[in-house]
Backbone as a chain_set.jsonl record, in Angstrom:
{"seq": "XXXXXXXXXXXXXXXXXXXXXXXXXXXXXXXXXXXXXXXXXXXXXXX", "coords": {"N": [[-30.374, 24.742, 52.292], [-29.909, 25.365, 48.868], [-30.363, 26.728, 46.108], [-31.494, 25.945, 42.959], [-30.888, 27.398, 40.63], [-28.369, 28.792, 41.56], [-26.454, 26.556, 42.425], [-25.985, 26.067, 39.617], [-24.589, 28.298, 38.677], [-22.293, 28.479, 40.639], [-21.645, 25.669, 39.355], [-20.815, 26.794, 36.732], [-19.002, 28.917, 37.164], [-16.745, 27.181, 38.232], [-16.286, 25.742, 36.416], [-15.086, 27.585, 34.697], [-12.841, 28.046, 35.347], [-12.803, 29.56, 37.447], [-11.331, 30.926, 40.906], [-12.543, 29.62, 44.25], [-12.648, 31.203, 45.705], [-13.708, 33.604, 44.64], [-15.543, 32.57, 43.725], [-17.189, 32.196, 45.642], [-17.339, 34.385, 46.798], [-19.115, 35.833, 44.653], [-21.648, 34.362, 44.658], [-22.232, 35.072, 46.977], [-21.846, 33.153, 49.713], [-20.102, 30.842, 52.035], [-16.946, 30.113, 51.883], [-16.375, 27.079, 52.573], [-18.813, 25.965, 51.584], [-19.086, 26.625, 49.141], [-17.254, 24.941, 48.39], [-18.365, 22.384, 48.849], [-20.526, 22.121, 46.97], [-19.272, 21.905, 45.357], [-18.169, 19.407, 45.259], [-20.342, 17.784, 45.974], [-21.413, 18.038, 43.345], [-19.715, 16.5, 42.248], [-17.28, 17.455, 40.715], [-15.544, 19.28, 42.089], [-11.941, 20.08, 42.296], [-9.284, 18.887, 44.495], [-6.492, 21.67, 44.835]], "CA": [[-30.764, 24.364, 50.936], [-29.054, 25.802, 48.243], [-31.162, 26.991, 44.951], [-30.53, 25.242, 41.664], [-30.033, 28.317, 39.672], [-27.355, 29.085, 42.006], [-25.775, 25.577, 42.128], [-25.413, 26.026, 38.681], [-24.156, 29.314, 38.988], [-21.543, 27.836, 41.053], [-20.872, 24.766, 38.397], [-20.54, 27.308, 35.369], [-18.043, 29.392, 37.438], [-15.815, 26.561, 38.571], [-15.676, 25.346, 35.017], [-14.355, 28.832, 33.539], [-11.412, 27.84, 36.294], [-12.481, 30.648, 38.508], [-11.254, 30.474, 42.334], [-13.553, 28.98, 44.748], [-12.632, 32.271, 46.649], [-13.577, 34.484, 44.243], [-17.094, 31.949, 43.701], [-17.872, 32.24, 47.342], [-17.744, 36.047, 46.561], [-20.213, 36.044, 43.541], [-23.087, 33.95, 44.909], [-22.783, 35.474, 48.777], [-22.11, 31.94, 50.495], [-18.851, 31.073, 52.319], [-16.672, 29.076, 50.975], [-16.591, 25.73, 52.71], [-20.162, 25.939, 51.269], [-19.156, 26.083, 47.644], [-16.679, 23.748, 48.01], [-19.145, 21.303, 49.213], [-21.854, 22.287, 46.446], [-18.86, 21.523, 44.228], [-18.024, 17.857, 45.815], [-22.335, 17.082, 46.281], [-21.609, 18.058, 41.656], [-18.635, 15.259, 41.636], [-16.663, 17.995, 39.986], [-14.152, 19.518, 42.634], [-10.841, 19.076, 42.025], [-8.398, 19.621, 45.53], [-4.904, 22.238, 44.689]], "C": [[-30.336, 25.467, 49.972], [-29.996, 25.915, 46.773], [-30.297, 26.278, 43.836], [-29.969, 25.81, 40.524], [-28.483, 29.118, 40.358], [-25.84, 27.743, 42.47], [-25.361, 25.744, 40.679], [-24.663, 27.244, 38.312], [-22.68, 28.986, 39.568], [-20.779, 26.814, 40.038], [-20.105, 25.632, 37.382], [-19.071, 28.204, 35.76], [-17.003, 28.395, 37.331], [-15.27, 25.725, 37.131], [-15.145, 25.907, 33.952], [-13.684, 28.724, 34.425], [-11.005, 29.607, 36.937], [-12.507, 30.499, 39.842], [-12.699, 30.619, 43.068], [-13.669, 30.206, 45.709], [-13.758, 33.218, 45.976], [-15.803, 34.083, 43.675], [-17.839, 32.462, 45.163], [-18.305, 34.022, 46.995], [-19.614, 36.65, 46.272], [-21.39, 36.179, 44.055], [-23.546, 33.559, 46.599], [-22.454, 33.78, 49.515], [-20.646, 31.685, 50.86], [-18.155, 29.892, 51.288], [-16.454, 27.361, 51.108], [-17.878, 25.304, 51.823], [-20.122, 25.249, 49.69], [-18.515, 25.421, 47.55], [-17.593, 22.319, 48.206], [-20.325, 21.264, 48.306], [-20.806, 21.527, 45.045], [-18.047, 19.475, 44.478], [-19.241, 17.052, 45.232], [-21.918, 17.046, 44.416], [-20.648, 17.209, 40.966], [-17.332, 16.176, 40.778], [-15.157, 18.684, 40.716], [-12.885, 19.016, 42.713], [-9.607, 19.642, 43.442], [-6.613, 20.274, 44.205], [-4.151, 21.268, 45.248]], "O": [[-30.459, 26.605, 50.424], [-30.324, 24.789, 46.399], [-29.087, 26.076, 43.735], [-29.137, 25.376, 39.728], [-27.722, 29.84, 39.714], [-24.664, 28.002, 42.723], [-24.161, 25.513, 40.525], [-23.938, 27.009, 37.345], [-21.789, 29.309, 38.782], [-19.574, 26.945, 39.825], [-18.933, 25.36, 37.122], [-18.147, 28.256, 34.948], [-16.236, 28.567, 36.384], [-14.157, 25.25, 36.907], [-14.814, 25.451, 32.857], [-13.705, 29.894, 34.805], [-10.039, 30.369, 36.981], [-13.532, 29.986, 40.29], [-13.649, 31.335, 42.753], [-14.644, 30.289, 46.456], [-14.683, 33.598, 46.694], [-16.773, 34.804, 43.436], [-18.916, 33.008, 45.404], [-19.401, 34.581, 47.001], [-20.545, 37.225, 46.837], [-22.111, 37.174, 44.129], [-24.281, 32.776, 47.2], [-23.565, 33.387, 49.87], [-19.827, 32.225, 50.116], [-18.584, 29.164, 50.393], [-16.381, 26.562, 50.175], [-17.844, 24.162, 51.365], [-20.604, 24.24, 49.174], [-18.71, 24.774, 46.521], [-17.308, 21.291, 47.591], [-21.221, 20.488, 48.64], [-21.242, 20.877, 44.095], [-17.563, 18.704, 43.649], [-19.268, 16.121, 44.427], [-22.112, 15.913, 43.975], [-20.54, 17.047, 39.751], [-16.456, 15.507, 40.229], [-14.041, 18.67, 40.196], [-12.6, 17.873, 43.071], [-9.116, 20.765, 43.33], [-5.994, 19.69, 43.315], [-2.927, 21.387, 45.297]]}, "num_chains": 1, "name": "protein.A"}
Protein backbone atom coordinates (compact mmCIF):
# COMPACT_ATOMS: atom_id res chain seq x y z
CA UNK A 1 0.00 0.00 0.00
CA UNK A 2 1.33 3.01 -1.20
CA UNK A 3 0.50 6.48 0.78
CA UNK A 4 -1.51 9.14 -0.99
CA UNK A 5 0.81 11.93 -0.29
CA UNK A 6 3.31 9.93 -2.00
CA UNK A 7 1.13 8.83 -4.97
CA UNK A 8 0.80 12.26 -5.53
CA UNK A 9 4.24 12.92 -5.11
CA UNK A 10 4.76 10.54 -7.82
CA UNK A 11 1.80 12.21 -10.14
CA UNK A 12 3.33 15.84 -9.67
CA UNK A 13 6.79 14.47 -10.66
CA UNK A 14 5.74 12.60 -13.76
CA UNK A 15 3.88 15.66 -14.89
CA UNK A 16 7.07 18.08 -14.66
CA UNK A 17 8.32 15.18 -17.36
CA UNK A 18 10.75 13.85 -14.86
CA UNK A 19 12.16 10.15 -15.53
CA UNK A 20 10.43 7.39 -13.87
CA UNK A 21 14.13 6.51 -12.95
CA UNK A 22 14.94 9.44 -11.42
CA UNK A 23 11.00 9.21 -9.54
CA UNK A 24 11.81 5.80 -8.25
CA UNK A 25 14.88 7.63 -6.74
CA UNK A 26 12.95 10.51 -4.95
CA UNK A 27 10.17 8.57 -3.19
CA UNK A 28 12.59 5.30 -2.27
CA UNK A 29 10.36 2.65 -4.25
CA UNK A 30 11.63 0.68 -7.29
CA UNK A 31 10.63 1.42 -10.29
CA UNK A 32 8.29 -1.20 -11.65
CA UNK A 33 6.41 0.22 -8.59
CA UNK A 34 6.08 3.74 -9.88
CA UNK A 35 5.37 2.74 -13.08
CA UNK A 36 2.45 0.87 -11.86
CA UNK A 37 1.30 3.78 -9.37
CA UNK A 38 1.50 5.72 -12.64
CA UNK A 39 -0.80 3.16 -14.84
CA UNK A 40 -3.36 2.45 -11.33
CA UNK A 41 -3.38 7.17 -12.12
CA UNK A 42 -4.34 6.41 -16.02
CA UNK A 43 -1.53 8.79 -16.72
CA UNK A 44 1.62 6.71 -17.91
CA UNK A 45 2.65 7.19 -21.11
CA UNK A 46 5.16 4.01 -22.57
CA UNK A 47 8.80 5.59 -24.57
Amino acid sequence: MIPPNTMDAIKNLYESNIDVEFIAMQVDLDIPTVISVLKELGIYREK
